[in-house]
C-alpha positions in Angstrom: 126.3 -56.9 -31.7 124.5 -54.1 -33.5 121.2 -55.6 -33.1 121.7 -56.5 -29.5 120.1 -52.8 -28.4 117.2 -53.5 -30.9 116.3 -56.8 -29.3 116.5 -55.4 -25.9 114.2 -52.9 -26.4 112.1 -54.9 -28.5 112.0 -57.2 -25.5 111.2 -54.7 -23.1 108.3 -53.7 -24.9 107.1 -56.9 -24.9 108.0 -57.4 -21.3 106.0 -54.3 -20.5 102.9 -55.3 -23.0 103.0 -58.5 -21.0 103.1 -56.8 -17.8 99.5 -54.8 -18.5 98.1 -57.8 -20.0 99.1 -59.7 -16.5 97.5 -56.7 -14.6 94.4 -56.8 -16.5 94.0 -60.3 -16.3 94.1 -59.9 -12.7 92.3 -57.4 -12.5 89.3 -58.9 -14.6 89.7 -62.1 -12.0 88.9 -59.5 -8.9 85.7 -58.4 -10.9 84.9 -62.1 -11.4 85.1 -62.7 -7.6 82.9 -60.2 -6.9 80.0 -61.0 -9.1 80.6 -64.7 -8.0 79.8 -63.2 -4.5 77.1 -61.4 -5.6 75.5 -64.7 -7.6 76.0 -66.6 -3.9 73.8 -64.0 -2.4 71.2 -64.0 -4.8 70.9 -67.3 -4.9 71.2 -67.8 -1.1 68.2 -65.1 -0.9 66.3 -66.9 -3.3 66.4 -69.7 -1.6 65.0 -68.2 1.5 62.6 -66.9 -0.4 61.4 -70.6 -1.9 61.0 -71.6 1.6 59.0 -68.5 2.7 56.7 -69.3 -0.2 56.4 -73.1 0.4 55.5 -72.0 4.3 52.7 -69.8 3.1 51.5 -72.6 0.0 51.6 -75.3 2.8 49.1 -73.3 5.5 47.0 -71.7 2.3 46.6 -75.5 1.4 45.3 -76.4 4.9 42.7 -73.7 4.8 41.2 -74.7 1.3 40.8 -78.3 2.6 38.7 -77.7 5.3 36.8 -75.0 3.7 36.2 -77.7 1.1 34.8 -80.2 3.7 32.6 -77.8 4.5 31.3 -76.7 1.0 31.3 -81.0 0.4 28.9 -81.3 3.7 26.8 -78.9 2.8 26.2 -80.0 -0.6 24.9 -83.5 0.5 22.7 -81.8 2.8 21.1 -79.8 -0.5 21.3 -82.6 -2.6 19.2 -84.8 0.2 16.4 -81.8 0.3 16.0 -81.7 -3.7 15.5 -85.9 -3.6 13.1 -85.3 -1.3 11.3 -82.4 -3.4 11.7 -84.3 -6.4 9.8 -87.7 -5.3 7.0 -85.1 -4.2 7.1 -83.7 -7.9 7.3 -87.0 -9.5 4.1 -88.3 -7.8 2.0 -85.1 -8.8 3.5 -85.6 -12.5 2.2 -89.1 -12.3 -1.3 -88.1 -11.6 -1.5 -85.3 -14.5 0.5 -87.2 -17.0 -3.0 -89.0 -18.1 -4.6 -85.4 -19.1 -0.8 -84.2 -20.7 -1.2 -87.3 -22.8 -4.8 -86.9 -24.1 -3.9 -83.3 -24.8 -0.9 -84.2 -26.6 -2.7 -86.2 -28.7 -5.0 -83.4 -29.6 -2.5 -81.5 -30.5 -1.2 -84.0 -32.5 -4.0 -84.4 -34.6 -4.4 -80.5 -34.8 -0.8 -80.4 -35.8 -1.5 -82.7 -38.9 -4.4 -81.0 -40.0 -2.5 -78.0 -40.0 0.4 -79.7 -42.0 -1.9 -80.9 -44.6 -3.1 -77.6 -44.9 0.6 -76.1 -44.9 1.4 -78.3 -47.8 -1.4 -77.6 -49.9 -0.2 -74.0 -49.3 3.1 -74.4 -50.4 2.1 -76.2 -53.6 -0.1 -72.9 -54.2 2.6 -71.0 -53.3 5.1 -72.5 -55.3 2.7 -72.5 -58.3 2.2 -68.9 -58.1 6.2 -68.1 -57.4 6.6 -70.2 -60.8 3.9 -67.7 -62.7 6.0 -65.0 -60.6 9.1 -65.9 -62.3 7.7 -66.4 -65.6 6.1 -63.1 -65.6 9.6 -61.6 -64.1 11.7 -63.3 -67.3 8.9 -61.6 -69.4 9.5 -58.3 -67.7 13.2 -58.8 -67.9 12.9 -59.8 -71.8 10.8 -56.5 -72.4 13.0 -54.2 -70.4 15.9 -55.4 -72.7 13.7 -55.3 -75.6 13.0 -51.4 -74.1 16.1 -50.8 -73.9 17.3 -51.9 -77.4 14.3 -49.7 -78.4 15.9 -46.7 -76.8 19.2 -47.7 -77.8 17.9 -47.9 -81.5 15.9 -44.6 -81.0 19.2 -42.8 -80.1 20.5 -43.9 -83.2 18.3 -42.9 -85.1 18.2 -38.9 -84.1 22.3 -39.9 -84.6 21.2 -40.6 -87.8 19.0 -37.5 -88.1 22.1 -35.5 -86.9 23.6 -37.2 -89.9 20.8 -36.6 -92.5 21.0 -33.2 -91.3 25.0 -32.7 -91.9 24.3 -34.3 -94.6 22.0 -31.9 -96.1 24.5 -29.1 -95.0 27.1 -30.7 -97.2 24.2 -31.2 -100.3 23.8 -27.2 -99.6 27.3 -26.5 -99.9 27.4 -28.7 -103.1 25.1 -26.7 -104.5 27.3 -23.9 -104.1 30.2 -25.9 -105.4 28.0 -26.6 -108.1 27.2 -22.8 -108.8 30.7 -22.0 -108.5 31.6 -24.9 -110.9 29.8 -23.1 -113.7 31.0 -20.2 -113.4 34.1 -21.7 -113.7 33.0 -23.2 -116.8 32.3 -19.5 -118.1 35.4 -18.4 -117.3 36.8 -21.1 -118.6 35.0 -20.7 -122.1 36.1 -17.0 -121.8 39.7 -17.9 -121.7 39.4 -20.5 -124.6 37.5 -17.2 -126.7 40.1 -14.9 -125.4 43.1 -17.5 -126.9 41.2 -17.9 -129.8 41.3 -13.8 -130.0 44.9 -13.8 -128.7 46.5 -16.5 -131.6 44.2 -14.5 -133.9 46.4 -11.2 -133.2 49.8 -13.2 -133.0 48.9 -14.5 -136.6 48.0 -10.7 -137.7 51.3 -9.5 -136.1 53.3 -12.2 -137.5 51.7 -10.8 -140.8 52.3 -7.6 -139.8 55.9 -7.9 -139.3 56.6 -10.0 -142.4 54.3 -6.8 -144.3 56.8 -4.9 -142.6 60.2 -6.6 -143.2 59.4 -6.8 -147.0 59.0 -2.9 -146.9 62.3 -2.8 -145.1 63.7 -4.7 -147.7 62.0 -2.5 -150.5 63.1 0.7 -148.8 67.0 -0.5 -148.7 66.5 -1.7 -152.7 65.2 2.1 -153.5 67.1 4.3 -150.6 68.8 5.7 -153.6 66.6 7.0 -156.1 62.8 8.2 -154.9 62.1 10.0 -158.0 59.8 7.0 -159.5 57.9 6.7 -156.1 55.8 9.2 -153.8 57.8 9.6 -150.6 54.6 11.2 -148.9 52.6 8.3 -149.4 55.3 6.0 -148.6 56.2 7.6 -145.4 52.3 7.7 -144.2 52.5 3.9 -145.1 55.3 3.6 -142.9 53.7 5.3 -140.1 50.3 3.4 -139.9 52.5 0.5 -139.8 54.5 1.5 -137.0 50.7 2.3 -135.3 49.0 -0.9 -136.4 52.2 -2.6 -134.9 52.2 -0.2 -131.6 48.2 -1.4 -131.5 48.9 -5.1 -132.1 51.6 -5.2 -129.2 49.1 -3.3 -126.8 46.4 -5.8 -127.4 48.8 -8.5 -127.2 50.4 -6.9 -123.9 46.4 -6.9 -122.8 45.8 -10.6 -123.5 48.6 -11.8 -121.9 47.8 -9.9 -118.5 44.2 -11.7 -119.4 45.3 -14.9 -120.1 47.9 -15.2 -116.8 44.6 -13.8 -114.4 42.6 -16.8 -115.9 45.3 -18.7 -115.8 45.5 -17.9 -112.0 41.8 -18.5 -112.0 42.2 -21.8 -113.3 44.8 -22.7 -110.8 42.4 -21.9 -107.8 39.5 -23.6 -109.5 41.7 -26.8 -109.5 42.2 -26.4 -105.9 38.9 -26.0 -105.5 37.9 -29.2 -107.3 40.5 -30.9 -105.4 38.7 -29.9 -102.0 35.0 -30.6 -103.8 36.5 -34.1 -104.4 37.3 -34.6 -101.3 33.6 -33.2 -99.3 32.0 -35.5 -102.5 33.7 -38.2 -101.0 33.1 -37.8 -97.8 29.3 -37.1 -98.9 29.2 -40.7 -100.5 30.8 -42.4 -96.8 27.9 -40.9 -95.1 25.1 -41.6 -97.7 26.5 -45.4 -97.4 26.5 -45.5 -93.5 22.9 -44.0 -93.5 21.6 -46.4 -95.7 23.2 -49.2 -94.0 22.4 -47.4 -90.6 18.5 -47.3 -92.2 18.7 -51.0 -92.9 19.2 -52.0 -89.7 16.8 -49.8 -88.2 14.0 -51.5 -90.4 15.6 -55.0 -89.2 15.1 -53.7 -85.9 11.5 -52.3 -86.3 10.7 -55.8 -87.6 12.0 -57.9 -84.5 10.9 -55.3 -82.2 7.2 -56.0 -83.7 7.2 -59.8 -83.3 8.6 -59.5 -80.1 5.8 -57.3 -79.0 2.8 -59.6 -80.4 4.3 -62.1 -78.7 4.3 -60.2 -75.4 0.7 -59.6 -76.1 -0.1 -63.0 -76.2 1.8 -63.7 -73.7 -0.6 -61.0 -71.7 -3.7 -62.0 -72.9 -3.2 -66.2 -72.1 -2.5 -65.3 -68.5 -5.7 -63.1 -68.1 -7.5 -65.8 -69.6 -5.7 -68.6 -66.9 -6.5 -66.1 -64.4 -10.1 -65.9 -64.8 -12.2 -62.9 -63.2 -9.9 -62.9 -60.3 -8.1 -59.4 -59.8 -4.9 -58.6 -60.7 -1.8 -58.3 -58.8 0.4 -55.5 -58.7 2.8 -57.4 -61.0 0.7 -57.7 -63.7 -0.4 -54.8 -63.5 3.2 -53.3 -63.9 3.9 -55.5 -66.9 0.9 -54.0 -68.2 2.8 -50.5 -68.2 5.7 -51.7 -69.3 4.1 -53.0 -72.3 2.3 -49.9 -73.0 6.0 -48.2 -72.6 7.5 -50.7 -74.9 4.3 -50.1 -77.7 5.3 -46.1 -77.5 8.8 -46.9 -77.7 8.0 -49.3 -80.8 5.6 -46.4 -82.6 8.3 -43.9 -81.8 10.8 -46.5 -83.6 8.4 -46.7 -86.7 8.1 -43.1 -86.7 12.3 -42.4 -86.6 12.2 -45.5 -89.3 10.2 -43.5 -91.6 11.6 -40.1 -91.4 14.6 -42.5 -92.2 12.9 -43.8 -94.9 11.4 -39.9 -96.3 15.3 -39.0 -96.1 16.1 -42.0 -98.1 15.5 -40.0 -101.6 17.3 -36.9 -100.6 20.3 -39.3 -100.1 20.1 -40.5 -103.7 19.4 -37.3 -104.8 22.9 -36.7 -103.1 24.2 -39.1 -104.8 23.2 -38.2 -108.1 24.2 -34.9 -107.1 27.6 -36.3 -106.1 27.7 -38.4 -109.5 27.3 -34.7 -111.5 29.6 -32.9 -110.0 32.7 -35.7 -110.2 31.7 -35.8 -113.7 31.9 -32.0 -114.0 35.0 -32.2 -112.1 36.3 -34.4 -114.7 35.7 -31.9 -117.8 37.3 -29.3 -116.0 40.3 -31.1 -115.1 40.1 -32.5 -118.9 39.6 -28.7 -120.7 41.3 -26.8 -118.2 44.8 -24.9 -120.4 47.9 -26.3 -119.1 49.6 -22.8 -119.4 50.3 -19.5 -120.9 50.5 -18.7 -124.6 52.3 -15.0 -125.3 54.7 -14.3 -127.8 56.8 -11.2 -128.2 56.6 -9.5 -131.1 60.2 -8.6 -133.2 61.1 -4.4 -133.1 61.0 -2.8 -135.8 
């Protein structure tokens, strides 16, 4: 009974959605009427239309077939008037076919004559387009062969750029070199002042030993001074004290000496390290020039052979050709040969400023050779360190 209420409304809402759908239906089947209506009048108009059109095809059909009877009557009228001019044309052709043939016959035998003479032409003009092309393979050979020669000439001012570095680097070895012996005179100064400097450790050490056994002397005989002359023995005691005062200013002096050579030392080492290194790189370029210079010559060579063959080359085809004149082409390989003999002479002349440079590179190398080996005694009689020893007070 409770859910009695529930269902009702539950069916009146349904009732009601049932209701709209109902109206809409209906109202969707008026709108369906009316374009049915509307679909009936187009159609009924386009059929009156249709039959309009078919009206107008029909009489436009009528009209092109009797205006074609007419065109077709008039045509076999023309066609009758050409017949007739063409039997008068075919009877005049008849009478001057007999002179068209005798010409034609002429011209026949003028045409093979010229033929003949065409063909001979084309053999001549094929043999010359076959000298043509050999003499354009020859021109392309020597432009390449130019070209190689300018290539190689290119590097060979690289390698003047190089000899020249190069000589920049045997200038600044000279200076290494210079600088090398003076370290060498330092060097021996600082072995002299060590010798000078163990000398005065050896006097102090006597020194000191002089003075402990006084020490001990004066505590034996503090007591009794009567035997001795205390004058004497106190001046002793003083030129002790200023012979040891002198000994530890000169050994305060040869230490300050010995850690600024020291110092020295250490910056020559760096020094050497760096030389090493620029001798090295001094070496990498002498080799590349020389192998650089090697190639050049190879060059120079192949260059040469190549040219005396042009030049035969050259002088067999004037002599095929006789007295008559030369072409244009011939006498453009000419230049070209001419550029290609300046570009070999300008070859032979970088080869042998190569070649002049070739002894300042081993005297580079020799050079290079010296100073590792200089180097080498430094590093081997350079002092390891500092030798200063502090003397006992008194």
């Amino acid at each position: 009974m409770a859910d009695a209420p529930s269902r009702v409304s539950t069916l009146r809402v349904q009732l009601r959605f049932l209701l709209d759908s109902l109206a809409a239906s209906e109202k969707r089947a008026v709108e369906a009427d009316a374009r049915r209506e509307q679909a009936l009048h187009a159609v009924e108009e386009a059929q009156r239309q249709l039959k309009r059109t078919q009206a107008a095809c029909e009489t436009s059909a009528v009209t092109q077939q009797s205006q074609a009877q007419i065109d077709l009557e008039r045509a076999k009228v023309r066609i009758a008037e050409l017949e007739m001019q063409l039997g008068k044309e075919n009877l005049g052709r008849d009478q001057s076919s007999t002179a068209a043939r005798q010409q034609v016959l002429d011209l026949q035998a003028q045409l093979n004559a010229q033929s003949i003479e065409i063909t001979e032409l084309r053999l001549e003009l094929e043999r010359r387009n076959n000298a043509l092309r050999h003499i354009e393979e020859t021109h392309r050979a020597q432009q390449n062969e130019v070209l190689a020669a300018c290539r190689e000439q290119r590097r060979c001012r690289d390698l003047e750029r190089q000899v020249q570095s190069l000589a920049a680097v045997a200038s600044q070895s000279t200076l290494l070199e210079e600088e090398l012996r003076g370290a060498n005179a330092k060097i021996e100064r600082l072995e002299s002042v060590q010798a000078s400097a163990i000398a005065g450790e050896q006097r102090l050490r006597q020194a000191e030993l002089a003075v402990g056994q006084w020490r001990s002397a004066l505590q034996q005989t503090s007591g009794d001074f009567g035997h001795d002359d205390p004058e004497a023995l106190a001046h002793f005691v003083r030129s002790l004290k200023a012979e040891d005062e002198e000994l530890r200013k000169e050994l305060s002096r040869l230490a300050i000496i010995i850690q600024t050579l020291t110092d020295e030392n250490a910056m020559l080492e760096a020094s050497a390290s760096r030389n090493r290194i620029a001798i090295t790189e001094a070496k990498t370029h002498a080799t590349a020039l020389q192998r650089q210079l090697d190639m050049a010559s190879a060059n120079e060579a192949r260059l040469t052979l190549e040219v005396n063959g042009l030049r035969e080359i050259l002088s067999a085809y004037e002599s095929e050709r006789g007295q008559s004149e030369p072409d244009a082409a011939m006498q453009q390989l000419k230049k070209r040969c001419e550029v290609a003999e300046g570009a070999l002479e300008a070859l032979k002349a970088d080869a042998a400023s190569l070649r002049a440079t070739a002894n300042d590179v081993v005297g580079l190398r020799e050079l290079c050779a010296n100073l590792s080996r200089q180097n080498a005694e430094l590093r081997s009689s350079a002092p390891k360190g500092n030798h200063s020893t502090n003397a006992a007070p008194l």
